[in-house]
C-alpha positions in Angstrom: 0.0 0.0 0.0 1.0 3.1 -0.7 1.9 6.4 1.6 -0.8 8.2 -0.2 -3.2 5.2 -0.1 -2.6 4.7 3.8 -3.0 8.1 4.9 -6.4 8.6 3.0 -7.3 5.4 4.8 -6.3 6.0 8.0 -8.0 9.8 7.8 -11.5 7.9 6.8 -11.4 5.6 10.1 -9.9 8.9 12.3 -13.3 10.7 11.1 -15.3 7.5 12.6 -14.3 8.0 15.6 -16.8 7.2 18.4 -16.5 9.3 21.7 -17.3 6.9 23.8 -14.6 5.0 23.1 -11.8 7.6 23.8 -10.8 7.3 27.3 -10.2 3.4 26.1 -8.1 4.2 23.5 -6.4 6.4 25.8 -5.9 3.4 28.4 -4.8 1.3 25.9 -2.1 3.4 24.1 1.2 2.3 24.3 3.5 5.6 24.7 3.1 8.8 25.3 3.1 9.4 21.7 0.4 7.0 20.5 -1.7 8.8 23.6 -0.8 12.5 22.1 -2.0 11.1 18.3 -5.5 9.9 20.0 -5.8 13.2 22.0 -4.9 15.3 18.4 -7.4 13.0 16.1 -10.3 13.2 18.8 -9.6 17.3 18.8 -9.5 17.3 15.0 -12.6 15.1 14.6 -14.2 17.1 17.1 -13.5 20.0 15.3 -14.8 19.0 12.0 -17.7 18.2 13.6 -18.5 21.1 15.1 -17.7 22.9 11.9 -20.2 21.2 10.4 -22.6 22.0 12.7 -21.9 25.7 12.6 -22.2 25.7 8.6 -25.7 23.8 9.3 -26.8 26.5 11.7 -28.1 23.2 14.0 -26.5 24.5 17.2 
């Protein structure tokens, strides 16, 4: 697979993310690294959801 290929893939199952699930992900990270990368896709997700939101005038 390529770079380009796994990136695209990875960014479709970061924008799945479920919420719930975070503080396991969290638990279950490795280093402090792989615990940073969950905390900065959560924000991201989070973001790009509330983005949406905004643009929808729903809030």
């Amino acid at each position: 697979m390529s770079n380009e290929n796994a990136i695209h893939e990875l960014f479709e199952q970061c924008m799945t993310i479920n919420f719930d699930e975070t503080h396991i992900l969290l638990e279950k990270a490795k280093t402090k690294e792989e615990k940073e990368f969950v905390r900065l896709v959560t924000d991201f997700v989070l973001q790009q959801r509330q983005k949406k939101v905004i643009a929808e005038k729903r809030f």
